[in-house]
SERO-4910 file (N, C-alpha, C, O; in steps of 0.05 Angstrom, whole numbers):
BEGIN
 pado doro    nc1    nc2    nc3   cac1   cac2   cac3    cc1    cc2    cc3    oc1    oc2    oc3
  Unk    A    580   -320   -122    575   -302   -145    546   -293   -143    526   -307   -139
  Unk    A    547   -264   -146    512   -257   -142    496   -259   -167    502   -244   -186
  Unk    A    481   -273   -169    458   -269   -188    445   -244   -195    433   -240   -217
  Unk    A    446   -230   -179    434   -196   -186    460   -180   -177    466   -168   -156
  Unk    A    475   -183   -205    505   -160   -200    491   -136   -200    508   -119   -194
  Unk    A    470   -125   -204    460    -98   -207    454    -79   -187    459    -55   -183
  Unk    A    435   -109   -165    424    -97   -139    449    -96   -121    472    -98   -129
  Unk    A    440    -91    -91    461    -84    -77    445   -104    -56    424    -98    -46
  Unk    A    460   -128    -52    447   -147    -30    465   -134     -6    449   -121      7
  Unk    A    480   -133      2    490   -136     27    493   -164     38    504   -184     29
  Unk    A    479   -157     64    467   -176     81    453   -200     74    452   -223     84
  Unk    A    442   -188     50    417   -209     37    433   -239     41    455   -243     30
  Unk    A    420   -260     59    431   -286     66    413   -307     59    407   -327     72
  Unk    A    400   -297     30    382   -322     18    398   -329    -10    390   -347    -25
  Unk    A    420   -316    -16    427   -319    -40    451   -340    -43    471   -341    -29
  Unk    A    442   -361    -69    451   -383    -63    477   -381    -81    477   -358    -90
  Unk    A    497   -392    -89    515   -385   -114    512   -396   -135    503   -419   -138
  Unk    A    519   -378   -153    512   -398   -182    531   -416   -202    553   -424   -194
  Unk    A    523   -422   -223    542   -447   -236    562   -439   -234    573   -456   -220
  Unk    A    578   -421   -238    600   -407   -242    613   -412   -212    635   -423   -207
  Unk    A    595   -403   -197    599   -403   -169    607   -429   -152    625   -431   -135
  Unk    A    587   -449   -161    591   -465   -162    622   -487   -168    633   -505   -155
  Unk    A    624   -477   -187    648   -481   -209    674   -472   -189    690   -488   -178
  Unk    A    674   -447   -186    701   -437   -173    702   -446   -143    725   -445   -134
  Unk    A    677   -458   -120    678   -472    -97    692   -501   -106    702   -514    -88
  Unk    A    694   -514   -137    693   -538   -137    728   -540   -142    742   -558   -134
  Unk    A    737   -520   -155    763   -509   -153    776   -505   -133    800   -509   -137
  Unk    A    770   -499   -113    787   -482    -90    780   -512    -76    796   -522    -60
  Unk    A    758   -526    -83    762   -552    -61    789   -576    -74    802   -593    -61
  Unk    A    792   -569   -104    817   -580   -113    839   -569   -109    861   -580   -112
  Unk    A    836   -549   -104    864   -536    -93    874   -545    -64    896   -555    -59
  Unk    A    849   -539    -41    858   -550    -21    865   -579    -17    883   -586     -2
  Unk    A    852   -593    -27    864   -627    -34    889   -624    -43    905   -633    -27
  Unk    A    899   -614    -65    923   -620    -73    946   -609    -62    969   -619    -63
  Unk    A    937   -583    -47    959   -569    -27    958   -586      0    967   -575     21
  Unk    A    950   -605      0    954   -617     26    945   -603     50    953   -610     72
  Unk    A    926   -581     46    917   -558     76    894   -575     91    873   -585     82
  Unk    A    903   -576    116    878   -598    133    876   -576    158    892   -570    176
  Unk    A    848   -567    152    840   -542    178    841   -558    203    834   -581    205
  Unk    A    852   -539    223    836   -549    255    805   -548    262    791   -564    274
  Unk    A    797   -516    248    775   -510    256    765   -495    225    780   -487    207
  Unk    A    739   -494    226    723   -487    198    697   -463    209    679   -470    224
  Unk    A    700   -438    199    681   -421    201    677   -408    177    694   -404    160
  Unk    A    645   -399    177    630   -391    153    612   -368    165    604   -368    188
  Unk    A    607   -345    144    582   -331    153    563   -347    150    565   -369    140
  Unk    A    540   -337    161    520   -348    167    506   -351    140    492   -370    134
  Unk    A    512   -327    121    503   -332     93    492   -341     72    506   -329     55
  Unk    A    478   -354     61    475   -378     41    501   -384     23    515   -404     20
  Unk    A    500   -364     13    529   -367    -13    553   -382      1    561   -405     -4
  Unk    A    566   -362     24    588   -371     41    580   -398     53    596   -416     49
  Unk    A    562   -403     65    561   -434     73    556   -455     55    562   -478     60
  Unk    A    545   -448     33    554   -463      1    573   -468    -10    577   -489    -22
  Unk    A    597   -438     -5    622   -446    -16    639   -456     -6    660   -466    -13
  Unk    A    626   -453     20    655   -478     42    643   -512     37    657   -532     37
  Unk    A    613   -510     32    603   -539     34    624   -553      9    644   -568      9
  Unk    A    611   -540     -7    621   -548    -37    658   -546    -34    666   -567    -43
  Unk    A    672   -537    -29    690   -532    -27    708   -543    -19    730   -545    -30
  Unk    A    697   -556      9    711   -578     32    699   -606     26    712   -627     29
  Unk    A    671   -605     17    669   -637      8    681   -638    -25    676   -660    -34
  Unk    A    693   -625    -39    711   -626    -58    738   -638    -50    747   -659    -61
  Unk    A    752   -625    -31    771   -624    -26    785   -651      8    805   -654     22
  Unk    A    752   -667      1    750   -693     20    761   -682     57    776   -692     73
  Unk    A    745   -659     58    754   -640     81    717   -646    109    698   -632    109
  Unk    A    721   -665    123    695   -660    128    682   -639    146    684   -638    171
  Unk    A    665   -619    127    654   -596    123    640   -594    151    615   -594    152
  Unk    A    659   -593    177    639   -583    195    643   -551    199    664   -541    206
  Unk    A    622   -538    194    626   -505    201    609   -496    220    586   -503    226
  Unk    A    623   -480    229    613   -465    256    610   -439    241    629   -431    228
  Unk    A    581   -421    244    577   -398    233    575   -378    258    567   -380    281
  Unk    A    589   -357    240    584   -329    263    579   -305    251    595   -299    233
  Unk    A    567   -295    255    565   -268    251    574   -242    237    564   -224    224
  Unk    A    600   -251    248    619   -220    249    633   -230    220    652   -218    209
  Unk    A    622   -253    211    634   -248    180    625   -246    154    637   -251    133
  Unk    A    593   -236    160    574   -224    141    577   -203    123    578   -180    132
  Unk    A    578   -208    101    577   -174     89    575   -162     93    557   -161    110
  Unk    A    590   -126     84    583   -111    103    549   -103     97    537   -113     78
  Unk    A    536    -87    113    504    -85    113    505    -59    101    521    -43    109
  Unk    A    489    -54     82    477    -26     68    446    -24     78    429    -10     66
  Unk    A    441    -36     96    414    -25    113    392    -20     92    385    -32     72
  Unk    A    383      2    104    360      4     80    359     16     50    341     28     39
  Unk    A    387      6     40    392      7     10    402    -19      5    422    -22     -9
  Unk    A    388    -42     17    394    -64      0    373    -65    -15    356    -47    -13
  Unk    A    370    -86    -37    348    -90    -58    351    -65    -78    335    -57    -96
  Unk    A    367    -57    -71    357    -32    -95    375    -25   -110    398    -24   -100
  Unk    A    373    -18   -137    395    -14   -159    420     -3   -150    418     19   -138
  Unk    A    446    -13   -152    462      6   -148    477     25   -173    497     39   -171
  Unk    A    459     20   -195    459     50   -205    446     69   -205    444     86   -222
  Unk    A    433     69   -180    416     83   -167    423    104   -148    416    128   -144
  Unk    A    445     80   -133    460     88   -107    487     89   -111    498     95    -90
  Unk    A    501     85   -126    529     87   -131    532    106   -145    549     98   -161
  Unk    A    525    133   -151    532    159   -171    547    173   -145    555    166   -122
  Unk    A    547    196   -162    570    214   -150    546    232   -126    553    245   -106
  Unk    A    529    229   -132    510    238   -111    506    228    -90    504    241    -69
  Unk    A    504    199    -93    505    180    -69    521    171    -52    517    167    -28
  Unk    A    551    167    -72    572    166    -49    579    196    -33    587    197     -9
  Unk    A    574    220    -48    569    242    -29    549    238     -6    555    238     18
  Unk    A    530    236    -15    513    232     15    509    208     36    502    209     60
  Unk    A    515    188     22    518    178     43    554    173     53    553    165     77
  Unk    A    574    176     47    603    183     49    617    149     50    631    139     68
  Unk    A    607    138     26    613    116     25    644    114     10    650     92      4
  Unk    A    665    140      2    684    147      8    692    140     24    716    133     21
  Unk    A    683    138     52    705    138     64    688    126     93    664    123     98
  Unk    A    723    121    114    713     95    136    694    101    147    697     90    169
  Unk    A    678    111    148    664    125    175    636    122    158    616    120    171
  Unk    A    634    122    133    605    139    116    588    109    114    601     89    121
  Unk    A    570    107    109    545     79    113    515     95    109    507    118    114
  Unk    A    502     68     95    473     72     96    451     79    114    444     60    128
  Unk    A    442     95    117    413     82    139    407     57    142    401     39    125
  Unk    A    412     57    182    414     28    186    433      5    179    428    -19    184
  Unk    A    451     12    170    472     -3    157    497      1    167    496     18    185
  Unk    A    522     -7    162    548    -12    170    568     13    160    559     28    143
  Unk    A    589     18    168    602     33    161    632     21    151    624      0    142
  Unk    A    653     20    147    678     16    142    688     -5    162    691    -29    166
  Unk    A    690     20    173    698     15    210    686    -10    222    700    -27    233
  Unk    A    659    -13    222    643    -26    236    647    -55    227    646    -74    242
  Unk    A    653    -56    193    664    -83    185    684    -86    203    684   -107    216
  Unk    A    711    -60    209    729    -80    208    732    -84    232    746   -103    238
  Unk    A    716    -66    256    713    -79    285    714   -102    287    733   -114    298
  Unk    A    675   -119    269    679   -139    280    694   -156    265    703   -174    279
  Unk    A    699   -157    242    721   -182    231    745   -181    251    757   -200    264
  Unk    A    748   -160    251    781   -151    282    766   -176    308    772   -198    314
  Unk    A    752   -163    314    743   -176    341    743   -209    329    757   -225    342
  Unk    A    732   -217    313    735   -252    309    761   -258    305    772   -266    325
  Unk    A    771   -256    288    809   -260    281    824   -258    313    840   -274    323
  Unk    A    813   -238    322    834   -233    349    821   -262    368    833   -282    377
  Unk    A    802   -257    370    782   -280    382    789   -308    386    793   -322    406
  Unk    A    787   -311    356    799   -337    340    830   -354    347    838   -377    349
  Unk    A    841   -323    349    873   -329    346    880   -338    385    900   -351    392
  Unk    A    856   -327    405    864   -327    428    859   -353    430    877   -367    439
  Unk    A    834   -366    420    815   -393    429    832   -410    415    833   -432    426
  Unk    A    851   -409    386    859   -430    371    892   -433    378    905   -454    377
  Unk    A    900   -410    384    937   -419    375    946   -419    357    945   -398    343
  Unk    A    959   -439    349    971   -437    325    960   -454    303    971   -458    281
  Unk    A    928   -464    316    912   -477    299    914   -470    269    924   -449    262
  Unk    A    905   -487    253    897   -473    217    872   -471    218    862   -491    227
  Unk    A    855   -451    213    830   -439    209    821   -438    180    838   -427    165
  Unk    A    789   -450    165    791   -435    143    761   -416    151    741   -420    164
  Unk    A    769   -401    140    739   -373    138    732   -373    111    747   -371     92
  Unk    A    705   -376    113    687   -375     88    664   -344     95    644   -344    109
  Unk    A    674   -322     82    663   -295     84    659   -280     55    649   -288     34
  Unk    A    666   -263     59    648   -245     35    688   -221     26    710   -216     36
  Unk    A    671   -215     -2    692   -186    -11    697   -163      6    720   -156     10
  Unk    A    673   -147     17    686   -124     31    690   -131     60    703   -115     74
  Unk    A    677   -159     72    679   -162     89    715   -163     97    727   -152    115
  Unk    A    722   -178     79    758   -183     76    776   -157     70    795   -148     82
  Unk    A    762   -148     48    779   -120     51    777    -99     66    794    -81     66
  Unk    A    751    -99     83    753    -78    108    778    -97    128    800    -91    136
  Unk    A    766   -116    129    799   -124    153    815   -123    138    828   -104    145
  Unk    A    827   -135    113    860   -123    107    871    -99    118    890    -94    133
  Unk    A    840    -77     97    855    -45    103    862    -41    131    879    -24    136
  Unk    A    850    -58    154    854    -44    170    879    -49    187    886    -38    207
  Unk    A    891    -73    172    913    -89    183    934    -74    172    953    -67    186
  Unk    A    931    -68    143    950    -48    134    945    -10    137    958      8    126
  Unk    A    924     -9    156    915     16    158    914     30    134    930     49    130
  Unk    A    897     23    117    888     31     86    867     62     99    863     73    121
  Unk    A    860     64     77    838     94     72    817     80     55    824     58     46
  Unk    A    797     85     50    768     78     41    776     66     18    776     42     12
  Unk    A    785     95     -1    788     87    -24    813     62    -32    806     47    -50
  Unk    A    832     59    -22    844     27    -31    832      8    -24    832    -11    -40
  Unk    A    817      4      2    794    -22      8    777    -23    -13    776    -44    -27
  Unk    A    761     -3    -18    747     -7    -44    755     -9    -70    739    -14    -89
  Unk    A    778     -5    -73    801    -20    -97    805    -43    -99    802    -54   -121
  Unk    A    813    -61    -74    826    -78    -64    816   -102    -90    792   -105    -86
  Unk    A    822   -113   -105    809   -130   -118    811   -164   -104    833   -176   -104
  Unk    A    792   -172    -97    792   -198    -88    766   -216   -105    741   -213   -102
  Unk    A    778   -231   -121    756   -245   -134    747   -273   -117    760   -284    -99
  Unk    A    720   -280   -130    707   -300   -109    724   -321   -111    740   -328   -129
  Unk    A    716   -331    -80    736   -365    -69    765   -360    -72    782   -377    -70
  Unk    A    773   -321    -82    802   -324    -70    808   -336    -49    794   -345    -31
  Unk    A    833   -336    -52    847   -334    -21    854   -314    -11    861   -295    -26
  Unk    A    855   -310     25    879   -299     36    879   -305     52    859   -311     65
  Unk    A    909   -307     60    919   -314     87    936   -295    102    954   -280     96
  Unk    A    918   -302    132    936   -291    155    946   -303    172    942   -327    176
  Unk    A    966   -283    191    971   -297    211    973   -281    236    972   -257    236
  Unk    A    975   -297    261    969   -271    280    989   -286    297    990   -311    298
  Unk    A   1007   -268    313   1021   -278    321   1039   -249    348   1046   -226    345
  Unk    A   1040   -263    367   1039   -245    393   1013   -224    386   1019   -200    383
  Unk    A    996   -230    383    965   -215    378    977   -183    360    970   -160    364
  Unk    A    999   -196    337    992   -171    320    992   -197    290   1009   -214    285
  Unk    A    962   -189    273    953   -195    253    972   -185    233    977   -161    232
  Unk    A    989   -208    210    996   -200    185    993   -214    157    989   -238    154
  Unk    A    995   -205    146    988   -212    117   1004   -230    103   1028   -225    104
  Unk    A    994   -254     88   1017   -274     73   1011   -263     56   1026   -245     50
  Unk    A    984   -266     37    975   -259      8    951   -259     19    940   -271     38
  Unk    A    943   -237     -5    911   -226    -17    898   -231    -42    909   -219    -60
  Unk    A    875   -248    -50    859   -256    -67    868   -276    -88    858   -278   -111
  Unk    A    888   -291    -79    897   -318    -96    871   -328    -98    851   -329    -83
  Unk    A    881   -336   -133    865   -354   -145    876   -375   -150    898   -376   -163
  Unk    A    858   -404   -138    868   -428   -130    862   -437   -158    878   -450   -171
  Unk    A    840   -429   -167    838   -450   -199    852   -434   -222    845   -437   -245
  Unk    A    879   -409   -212    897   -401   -238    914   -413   -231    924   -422   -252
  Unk    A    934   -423   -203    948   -417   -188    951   -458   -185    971   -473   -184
  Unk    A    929   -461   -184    936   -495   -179    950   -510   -204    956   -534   -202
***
């Protein structure tokens, strides 16, 4: 959960989660306890928040929390419009200029649609070659997830940025003869448990 819902962190990977945040990692680690889910393998962005919410999460859920962090599952980057209001940068002016409509449009210096869902694509595929039929859990971010959905369901800008996934949802995939598909999107383990 961000502490500055106003600004536009991105990337920003000092931000820790808060009570609330806290709260819903301590949930989803009771959910996975009680659903009986025991990962093969455990990855996190490199993040603060995301490696918080798996900590908290998996030592909730008596899971021992070893995570391997990578990269390619960082928020997407708004470059050099992070830190800064996004009622600043979110008017009808801004998603015009910078074409944050749509897959292709991004900040100076920053990520585009696409570029999320490259690399989330490239780890999942990655993942799925190195693991099998392993269970994986990923501890990542909101648009980071809904740029790869859309792109599994070949969405358009605007339903990814619809896509509602609230924090420490779930979703699950599966990949299987190396084509990626969808069980469910943004379960909530502490409505749902």
């Amino acid at each position: 959960m961000n502490l500055t819902p106003d600004i536009i962190c991105g990337q920003n990977n000092t931000i820790t989660p808060t009570e609330l945040g806290t709260e819903q990692s301590k949930a989803l680690g009771e959910y996975l306890a009680t659903s009986g889910y025991q990962p093969d393998q455990i990855y996190s962005s490199p993040a603060v928040r995301a490696q918080e919410t798996g900590r908290i999460s998996l030592q909730t859920a008596g899971i021992e929390p070893a995570i391997d962090l990578d990269d390619r599952l960082l928020e997407q980057s708004y470059g050099a419009l992070e830190g800064i209001s996004k009622d600043l940068i979110f008017t009808a002016r801004g998603i015009r200029r910078y074409r944050f409509n749509q897959l292709t449009g991004k900040a100076p210096r920053g990520e585009s649609i696409r570029d999320v869902q490259a690399r989330m694509m490239d780890f999942i595929m990655e993942k799925a070659i190195e693991h099998g039929d392993s269970k994986i859990i990923v501890f990542s971010h909101a648009m980071a997830i809904s740029s790869l959905i859309g792109k599994i369901r070949r969405s358009e800008a605007e339903d990814i940025l619809r896509l509602p996934l609230p924090n420490t949802s779930l979703t699950q995939l599966n990949v299987d003869s190396g084509q990626p598909t969808i069980d469910f999107v943004g379960k909530l383990p502490q409505l749902d448990s």
